[in-house]
C-alpha positions as CSV (number, residue, x, y, z in Angstrom):
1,X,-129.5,150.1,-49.1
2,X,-129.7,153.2,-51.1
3,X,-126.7,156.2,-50.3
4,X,-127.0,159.6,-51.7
5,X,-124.5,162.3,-52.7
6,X,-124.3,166.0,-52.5
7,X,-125.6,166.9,-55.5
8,X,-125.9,170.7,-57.2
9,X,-127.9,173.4,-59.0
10,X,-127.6,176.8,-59.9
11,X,-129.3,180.0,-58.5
12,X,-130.8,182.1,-61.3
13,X,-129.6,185.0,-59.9
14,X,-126.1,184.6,-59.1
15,X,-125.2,181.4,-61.0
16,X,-123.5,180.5,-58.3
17,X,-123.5,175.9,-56.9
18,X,-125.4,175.6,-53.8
19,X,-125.8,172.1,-52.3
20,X,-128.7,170.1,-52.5
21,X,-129.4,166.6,-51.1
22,X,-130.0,164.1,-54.1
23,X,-130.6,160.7,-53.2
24,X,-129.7,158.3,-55.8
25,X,-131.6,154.6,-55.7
26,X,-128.3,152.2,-55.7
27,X,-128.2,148.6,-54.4
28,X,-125.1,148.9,-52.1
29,X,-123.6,150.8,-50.0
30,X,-120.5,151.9,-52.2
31,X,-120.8,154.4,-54.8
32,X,-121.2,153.2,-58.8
33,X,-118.3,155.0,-60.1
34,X,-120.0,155.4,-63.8
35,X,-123.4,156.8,-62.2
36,X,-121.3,159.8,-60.8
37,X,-119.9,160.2,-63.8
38,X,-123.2,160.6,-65.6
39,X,-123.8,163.3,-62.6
40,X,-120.5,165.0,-63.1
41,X,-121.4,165.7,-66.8
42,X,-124.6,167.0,-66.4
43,X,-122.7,169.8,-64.6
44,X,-122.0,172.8,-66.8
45,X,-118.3,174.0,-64.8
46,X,-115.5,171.3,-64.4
47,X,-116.0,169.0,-62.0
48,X,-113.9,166.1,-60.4
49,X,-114.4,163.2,-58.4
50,X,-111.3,163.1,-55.6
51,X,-110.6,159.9,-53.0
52,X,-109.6,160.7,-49.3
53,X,-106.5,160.3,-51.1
54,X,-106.6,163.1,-53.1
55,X,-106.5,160.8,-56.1
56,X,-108.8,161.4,-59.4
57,X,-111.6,158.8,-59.2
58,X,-113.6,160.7,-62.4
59,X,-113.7,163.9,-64.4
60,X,-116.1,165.4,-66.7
61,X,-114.9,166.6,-70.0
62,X,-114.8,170.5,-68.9
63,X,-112.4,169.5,-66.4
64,X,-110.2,167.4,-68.8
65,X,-110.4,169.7,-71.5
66,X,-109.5,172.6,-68.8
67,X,-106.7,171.1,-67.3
68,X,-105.2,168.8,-70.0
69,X,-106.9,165.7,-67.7
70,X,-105.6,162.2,-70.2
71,X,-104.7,160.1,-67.4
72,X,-108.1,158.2,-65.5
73,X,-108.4,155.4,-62.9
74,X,-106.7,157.4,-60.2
75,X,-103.4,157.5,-62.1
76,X,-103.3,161.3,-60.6
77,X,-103.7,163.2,-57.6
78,X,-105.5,166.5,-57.6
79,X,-102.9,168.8,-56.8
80,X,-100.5,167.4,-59.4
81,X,-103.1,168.3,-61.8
82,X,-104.2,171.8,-60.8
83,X,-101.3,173.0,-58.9
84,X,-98.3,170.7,-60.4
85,X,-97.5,170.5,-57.1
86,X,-96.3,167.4,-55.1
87,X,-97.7,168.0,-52.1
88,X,-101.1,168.2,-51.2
89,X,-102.2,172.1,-51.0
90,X,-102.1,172.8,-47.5
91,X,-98.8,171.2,-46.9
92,X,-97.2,173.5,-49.7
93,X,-98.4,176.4,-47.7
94,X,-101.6,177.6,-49.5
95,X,-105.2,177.1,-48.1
96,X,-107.1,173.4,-48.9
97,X,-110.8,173.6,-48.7
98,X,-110.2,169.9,-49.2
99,X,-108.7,169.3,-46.2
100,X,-111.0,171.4,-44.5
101,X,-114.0,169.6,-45.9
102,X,-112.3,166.5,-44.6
103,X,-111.5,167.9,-41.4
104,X,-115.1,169.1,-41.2
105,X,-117.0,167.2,-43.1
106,X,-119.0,170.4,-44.3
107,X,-118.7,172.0,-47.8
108,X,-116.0,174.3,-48.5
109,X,-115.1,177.2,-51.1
110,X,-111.6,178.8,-52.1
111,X,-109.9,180.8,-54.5
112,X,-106.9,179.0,-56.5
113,X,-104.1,180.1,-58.9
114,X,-104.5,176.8,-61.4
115,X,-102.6,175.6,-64.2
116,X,-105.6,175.3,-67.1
117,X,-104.8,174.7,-70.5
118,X,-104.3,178.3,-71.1
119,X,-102.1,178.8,-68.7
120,X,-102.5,180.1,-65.1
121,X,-106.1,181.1,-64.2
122,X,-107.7,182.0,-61.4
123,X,-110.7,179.4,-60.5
124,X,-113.1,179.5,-57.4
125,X,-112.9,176.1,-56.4
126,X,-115.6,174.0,-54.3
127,X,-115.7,171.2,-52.5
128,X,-118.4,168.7,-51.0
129,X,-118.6,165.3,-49.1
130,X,-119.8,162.1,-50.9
131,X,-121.7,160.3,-48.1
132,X,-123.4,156.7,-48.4
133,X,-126.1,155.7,-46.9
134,X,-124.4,155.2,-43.0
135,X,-123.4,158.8,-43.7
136,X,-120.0,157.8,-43.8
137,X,-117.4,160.1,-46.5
138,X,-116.2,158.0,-49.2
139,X,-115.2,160.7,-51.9
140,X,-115.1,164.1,-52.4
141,X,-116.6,166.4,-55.3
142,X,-114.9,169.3,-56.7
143,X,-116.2,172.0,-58.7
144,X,-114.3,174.8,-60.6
145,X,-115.5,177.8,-61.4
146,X,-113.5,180.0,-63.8
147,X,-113.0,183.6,-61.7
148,X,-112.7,186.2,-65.2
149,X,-112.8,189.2,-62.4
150,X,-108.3,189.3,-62.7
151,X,-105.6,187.7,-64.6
152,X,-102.2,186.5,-63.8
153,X,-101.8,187.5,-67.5
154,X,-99.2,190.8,-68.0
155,X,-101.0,191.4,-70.7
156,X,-104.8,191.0,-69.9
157,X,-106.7,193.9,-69.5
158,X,-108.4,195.0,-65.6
159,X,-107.0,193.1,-63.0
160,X,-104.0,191.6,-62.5
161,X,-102.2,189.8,-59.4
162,X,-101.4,186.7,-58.2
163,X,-100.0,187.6,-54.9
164,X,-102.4,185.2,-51.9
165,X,-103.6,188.6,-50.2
166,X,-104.7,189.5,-53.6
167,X,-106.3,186.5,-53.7
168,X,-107.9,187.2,-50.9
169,X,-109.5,190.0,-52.0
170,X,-111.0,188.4,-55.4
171,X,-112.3,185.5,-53.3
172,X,-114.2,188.2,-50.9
173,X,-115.3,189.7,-54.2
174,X,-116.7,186.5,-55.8
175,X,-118.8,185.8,-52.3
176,X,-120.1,189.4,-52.1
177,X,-121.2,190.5,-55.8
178,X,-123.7,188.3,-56.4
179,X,-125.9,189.6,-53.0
180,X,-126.9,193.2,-52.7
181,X,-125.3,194.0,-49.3
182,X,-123.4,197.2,-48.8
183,X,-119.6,196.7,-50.0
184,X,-116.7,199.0,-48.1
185,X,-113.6,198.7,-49.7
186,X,-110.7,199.7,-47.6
187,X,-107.1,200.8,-48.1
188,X,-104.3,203.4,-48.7
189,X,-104.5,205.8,-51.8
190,X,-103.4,204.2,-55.2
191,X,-104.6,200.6,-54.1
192,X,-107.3,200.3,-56.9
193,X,-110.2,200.5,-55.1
194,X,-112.5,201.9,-57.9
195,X,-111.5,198.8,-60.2
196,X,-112.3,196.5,-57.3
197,X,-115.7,198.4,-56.9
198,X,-116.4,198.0,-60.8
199,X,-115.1,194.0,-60.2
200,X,-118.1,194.0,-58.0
201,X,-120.2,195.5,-60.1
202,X,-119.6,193.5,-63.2
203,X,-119.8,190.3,-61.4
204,X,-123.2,191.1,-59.8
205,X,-126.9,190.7,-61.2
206,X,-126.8,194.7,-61.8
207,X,-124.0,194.4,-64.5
208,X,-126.2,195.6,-67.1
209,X,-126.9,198.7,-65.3
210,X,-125.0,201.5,-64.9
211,X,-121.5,202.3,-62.7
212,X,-121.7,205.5,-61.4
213,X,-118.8,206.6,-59.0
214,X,-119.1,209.7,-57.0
215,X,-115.7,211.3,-55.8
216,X,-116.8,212.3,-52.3
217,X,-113.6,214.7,-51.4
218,X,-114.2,217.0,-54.5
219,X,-118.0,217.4,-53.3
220,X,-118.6,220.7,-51.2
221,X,-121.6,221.1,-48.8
222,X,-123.7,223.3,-51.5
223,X,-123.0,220.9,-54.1
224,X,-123.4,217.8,-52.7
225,X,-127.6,217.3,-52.6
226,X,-128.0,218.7,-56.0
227,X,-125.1,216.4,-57.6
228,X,-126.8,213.5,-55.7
229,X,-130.0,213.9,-55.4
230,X,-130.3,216.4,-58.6
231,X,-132.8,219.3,-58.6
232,X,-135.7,221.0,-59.8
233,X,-135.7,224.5,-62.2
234,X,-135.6,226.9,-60.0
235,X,-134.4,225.3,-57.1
236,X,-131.7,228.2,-56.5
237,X,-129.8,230.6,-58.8
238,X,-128.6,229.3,-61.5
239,X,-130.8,226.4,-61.5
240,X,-132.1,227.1,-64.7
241,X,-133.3,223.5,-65.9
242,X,-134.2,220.3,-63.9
243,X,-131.3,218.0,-63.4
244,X,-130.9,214.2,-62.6
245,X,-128.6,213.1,-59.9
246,X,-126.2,210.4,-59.6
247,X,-128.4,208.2,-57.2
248,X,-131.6,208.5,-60.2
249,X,-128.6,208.3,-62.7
250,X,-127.9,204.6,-60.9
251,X,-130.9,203.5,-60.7
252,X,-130.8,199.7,-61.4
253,X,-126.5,199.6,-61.2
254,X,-124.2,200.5,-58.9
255,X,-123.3,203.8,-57.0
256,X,-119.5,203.9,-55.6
257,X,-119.1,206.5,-53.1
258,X,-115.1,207.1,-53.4
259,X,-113.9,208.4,-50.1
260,X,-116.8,208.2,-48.5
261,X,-115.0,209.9,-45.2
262,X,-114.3,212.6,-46.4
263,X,-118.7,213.7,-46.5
264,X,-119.0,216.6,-44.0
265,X,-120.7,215.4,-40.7
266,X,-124.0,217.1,-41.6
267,X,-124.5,215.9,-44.9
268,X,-123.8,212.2,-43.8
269,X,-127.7,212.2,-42.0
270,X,-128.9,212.9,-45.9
271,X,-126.9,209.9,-46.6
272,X,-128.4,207.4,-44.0
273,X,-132.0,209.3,-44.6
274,X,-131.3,207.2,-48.5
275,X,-130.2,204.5,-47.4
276,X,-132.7,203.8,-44.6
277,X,-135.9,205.0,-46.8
278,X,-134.3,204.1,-49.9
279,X,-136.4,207.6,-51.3
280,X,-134.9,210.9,-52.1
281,X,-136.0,214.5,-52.9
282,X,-134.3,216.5,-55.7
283,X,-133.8,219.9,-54.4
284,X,-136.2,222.0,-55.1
285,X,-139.1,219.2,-55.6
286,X,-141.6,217.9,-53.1
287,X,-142.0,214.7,-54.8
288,X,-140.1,211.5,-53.5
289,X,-138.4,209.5,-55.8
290,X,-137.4,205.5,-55.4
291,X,-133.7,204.9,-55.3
292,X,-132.7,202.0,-56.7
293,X,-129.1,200.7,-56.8
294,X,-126.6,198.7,-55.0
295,X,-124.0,200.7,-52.7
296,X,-120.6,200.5,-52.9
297,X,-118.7,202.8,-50.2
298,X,-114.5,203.2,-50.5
299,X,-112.2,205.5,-48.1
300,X,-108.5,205.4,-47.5
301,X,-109.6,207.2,-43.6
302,X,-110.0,204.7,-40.5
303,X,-114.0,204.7,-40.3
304,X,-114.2,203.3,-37.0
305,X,-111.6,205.6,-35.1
306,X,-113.5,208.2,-37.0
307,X,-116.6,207.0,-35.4
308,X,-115.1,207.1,-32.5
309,X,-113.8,210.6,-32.4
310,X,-117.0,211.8,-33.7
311,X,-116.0,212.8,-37.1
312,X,-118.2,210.6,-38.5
313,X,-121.7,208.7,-37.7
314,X,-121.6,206.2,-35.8
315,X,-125.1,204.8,-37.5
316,X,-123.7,205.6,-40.9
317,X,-120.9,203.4,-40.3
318,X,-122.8,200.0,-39.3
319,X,-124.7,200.7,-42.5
320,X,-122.2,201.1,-45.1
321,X,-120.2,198.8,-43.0
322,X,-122.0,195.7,-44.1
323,X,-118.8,193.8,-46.0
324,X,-115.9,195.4,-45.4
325,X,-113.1,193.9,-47.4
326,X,-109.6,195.6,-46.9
327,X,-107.2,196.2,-50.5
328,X,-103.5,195.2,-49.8
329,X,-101.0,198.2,-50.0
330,X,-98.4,197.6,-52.8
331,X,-95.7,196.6,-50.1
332,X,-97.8,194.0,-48.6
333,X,-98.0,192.0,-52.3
334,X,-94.6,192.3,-53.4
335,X,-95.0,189.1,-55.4
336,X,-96.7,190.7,-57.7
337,X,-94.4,193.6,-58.5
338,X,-92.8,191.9,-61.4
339,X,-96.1,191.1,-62.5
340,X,-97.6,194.2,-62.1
341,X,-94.8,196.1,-63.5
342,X,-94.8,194.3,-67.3
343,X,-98.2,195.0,-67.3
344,X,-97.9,198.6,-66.5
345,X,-94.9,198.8,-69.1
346,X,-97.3,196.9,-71.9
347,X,-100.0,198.9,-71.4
348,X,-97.6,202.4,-71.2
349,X,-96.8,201.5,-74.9
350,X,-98.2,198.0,-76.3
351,X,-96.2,198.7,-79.4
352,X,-92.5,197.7,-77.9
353,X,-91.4,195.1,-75.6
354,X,-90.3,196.9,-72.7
355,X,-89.0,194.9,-69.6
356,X,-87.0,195.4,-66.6
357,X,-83.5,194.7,-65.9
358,X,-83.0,193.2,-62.7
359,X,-80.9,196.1,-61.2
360,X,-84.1,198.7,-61.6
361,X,-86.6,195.4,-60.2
362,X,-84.2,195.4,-57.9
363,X,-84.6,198.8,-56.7
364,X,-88.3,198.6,-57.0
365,X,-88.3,195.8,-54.3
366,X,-86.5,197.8,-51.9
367,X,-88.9,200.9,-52.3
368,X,-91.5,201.4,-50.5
369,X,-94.2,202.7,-52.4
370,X,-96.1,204.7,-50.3
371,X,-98.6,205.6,-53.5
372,X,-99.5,202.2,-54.3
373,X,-100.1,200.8,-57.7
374,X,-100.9,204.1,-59.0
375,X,-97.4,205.5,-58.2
376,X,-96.3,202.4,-60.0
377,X,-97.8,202.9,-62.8
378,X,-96.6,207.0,-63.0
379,X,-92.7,205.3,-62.7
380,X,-93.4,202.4,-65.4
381,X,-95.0,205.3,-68.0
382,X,-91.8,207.6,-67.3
383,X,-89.3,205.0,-67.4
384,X,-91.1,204.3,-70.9
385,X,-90.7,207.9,-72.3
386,X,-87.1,207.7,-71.2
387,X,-85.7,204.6,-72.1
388,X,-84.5,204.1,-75.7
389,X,-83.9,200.8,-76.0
390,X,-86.4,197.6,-74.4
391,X,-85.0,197.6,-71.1
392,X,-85.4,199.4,-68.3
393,X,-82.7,200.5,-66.4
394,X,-81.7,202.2,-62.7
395,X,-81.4,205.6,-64.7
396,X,-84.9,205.4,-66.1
397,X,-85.9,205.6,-62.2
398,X,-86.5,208.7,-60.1
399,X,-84.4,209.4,-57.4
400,X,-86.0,207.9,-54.4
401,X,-86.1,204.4,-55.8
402,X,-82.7,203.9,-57.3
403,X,-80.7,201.2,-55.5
404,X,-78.8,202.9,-52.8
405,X,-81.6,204.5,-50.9
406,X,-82.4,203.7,-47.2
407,X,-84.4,200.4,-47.1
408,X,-87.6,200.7,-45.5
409,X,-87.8,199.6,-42.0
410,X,-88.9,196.3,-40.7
411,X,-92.5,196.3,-39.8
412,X,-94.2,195.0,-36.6
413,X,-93.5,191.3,-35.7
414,X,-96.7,189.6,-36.7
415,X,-99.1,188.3,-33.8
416,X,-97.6,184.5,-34.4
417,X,-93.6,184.2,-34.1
418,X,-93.2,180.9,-35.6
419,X,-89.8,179.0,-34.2
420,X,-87.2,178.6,-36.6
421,X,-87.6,174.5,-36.6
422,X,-91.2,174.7,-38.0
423,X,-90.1,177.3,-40.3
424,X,-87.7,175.4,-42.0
425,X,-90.1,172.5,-41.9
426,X,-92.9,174.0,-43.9
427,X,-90.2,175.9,-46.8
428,X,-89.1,172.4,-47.1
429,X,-92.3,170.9,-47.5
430,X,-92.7,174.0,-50.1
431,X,-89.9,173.3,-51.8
432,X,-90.9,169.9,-52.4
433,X,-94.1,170.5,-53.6
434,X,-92.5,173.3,-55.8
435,X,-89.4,172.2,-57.5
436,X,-89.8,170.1,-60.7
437,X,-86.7,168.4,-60.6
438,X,-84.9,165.9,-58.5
439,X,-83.6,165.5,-55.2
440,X,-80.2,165.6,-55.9
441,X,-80.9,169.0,-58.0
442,X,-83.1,170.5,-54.9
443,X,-79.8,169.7,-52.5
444,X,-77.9,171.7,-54.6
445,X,-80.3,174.5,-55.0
446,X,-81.1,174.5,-51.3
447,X,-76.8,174.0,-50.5
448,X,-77.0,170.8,-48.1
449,X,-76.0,167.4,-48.9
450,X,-78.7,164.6,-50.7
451,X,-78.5,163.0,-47.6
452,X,-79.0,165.8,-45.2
453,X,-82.0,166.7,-47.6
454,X,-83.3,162.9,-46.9
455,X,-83.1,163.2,-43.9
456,X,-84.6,166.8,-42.8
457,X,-87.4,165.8,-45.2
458,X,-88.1,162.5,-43.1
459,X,-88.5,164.5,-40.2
460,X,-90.2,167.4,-41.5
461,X,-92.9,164.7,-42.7
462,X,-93.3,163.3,-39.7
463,X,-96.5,165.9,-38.9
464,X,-97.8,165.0,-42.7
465,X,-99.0,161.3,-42.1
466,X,-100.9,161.9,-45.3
467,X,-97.8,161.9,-47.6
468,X,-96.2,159.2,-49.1
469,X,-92.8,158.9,-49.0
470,X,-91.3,158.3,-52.3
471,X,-87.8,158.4,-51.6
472,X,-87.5,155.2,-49.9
């Protein structure tokens, strides 16, 4: 009897995989290991075979070359490959669209921080069910895609971040770009919303158009239809020459309305009158124009309590509102602070090799940055100008970050208390899958005994079934 697999092509448009059913004419029920192969390499991304398992079953040579893949015959699990981890993804505490494919038995997408053979790289990763002909799972397919939109890189331009809410964020990009539905990035002042909206933007099928962003706040209500929707000569005095808009200057890109809030409550019916007719009239002119470009809306303000205090339309809102994706503050990604910092120093003054002690990173941890990357980026470019030598020191600070200051206070207990016991259990279990040397050395790191270390890890895997127990 004939089974068939999930099998793949790409989308002109967004070059993204979507799922088709390809039914392949073998004469049993179990899979022919070299046929998938021969499937695998006509795919144009890396792409593995994975048992239930998690074990390697075959690779095409993107993925080998990629990830430095020598091993074959399910020598090696997938995690130890992409991750280096020992654990399987989910029990290390990140998100395993394996396991959720398993768990589902539906394909499943996710962005990943892998180790590729140039180092750390983010890759969207996808997953879909191997079926035979009962429609019964016997592997898994995995596709990578290489996601160029950040870096984990100090000194790669754009983007940078590694933290999992910033993650987040690029893997909401990645989904959204390649559509043409409305984009509304939220989040406090200094968060990098505009490079998020040009991320968008350069990832979509409008990259070859033009980026125009509008700064909303500086626009007053006489200003705001001519700089948008342009005007005719003569329109009004002064108007001495007919003049294009920024919605005719996007046309075929992307307009970013920056702080989109702050439009005055009777210009925002203009607004919606666009984006509903998807015409305009320059002032002046009697002629509608087409509008054509994708909208990218970004505000620091609370739209919805705006809405509902009547500050702002309430049919404006559900129309920019389309895909709202919220930008992390600063102090809710302090993993990437270090990160973020040597990248700010490199790019303050690429010719030296400027770096922080850990007294002034340090004091940077225990600040709370209320303007964001941006403020960052003001203290890395001063500490530059005044530190003579390569490192940065407490002195090179301001004031209100130096060590010494009063620590910011806790925030709000999240909506989940986890108990201590299963808190313990999963750093553990992320430990494990962490640490690259042996037990006895993890004991010592962690301060308990080898054998109290055995033995909290047999019962913390107790709830992983899935692990196998190499200790014993």
């Amino acid at each position: 009897m004939p089974w068939y697999a999930d099998g793949f092509h790409t989308c002109g448009v967004c070059h993204s995989w979507h799922i088709v059913m390809l039914h392949l004419p073998w004469v049993t029920d179990m899979p022919d290991l070299a046929e998938i192969g021969a499937v695998l390499e006509a795919l144009n991304h890396p792409a593995v075979l994975i048992s239930p398992d998690y074990r390697v079953v075959a690779a095409n040579h993107l993925y080998q070359r990629e990830f430095g893949l020598r091993e074959s015959g399910g020598a090696m699990r997938c995690y130890e490959v992409s991750h280096r981890y020992h654990l399987p993804c989910d029990q290390a505490g990140e998100s395993c669209p394996l396991r959720r494919c398993m768990e589902t038995g539906q394909p499943q997408r996710d962005l990943h921080l892998h180790h590729t053979a140039r180092g750390k790289e983010h890759v969207d990763v996808e997953i879909y069910p191997v079926r035979d002909s009962h429609n019964v799972t016997r592997y898994y397919v995995e596709v990578m895609h290489f996601a160029r939109l950040a870096s984990p890189n100090p000194r790669a331009a754009g983007l940078v971040g590694r933290a999992p809410r910033f993650n987040r964020v690029l893997e909401l990009v990645r989904r959204v770009a390649p559509s043409e539905a409305a984009v509304l990035l939220l989040g406090e002042s200094g968060t990098g919303k505009e490079l998020i909206a040009k991320a968008v933007h350069e990832s979509s099928a409008r990259t070859a158009g033009p980026f125009v962003p509008v700064d909303c706040s500086g626009l007053t209500e006489t200003l705001f239809e001519s700089e948008l929707f342009g005007h005719e000569k003569g329109a009004f005095t002064g108007a001495q020459g007919q003049k294009i808009g920024l919605v005719e200057a996007a046309r075929g890109g992307t307009l970013c309305l920056d702080e989109v809030g702050d439009i005055p409550l009777p210009l925002q019916v203009k607004l919606l009158r666009l984006l509903e007719s998807g015409t305009f009239r320059r002032v002046g002119g009697i002629e509608p124009h087409k509008a054509d470009f994708r909208l990218v809306c970004a505000t620091h303000r609370h739209l919805k309590q705006m809405v509902e205090e009547g500050s702002f339309r309430q049919d404006l809102y559900y129309r920019i509102n389309t895909f709202p994706i919220e930008l992390p503050a600063l102090r809710e990604r302090m993993e990437d602070l270090p990160l973020l910092a040597e990248s700010l120093l490199y790019r303050a003054d690429p010719t030296r090799t400027l770096r922080l002690s850990s007294e002034a990173l340090a004091c940077l941890e225990s600040y709370d940055f209320p303007g964001n990357i941006r403020e960052l980026r003001n203290l890395m470019e001063r500490a530059a100008l005044l530190c003579d030598g390569d490192v940065i020191l407490p002195e090179h600070l301001p004031d209100e970050c130096r060590c010494g200051t009063a620590p910011r206070p806790p925030g709000p207990l999240p909506a989940e208390v986890i108990p201590l016991e299963e808190m313990e259990r999963r750093y553990l279990l992320w430990s494990v899958a962490r640490f690259d040397g042996d037990k006895r050395d993890l004991a010592a790191r962690l301060g308990v005994s080898e054998r109290t270390l055995y033995r909290k890890l047999h019962e913390a895997r107790d709830g992983a079934p899935a692990l196998v127990a190499e200790e014993q």
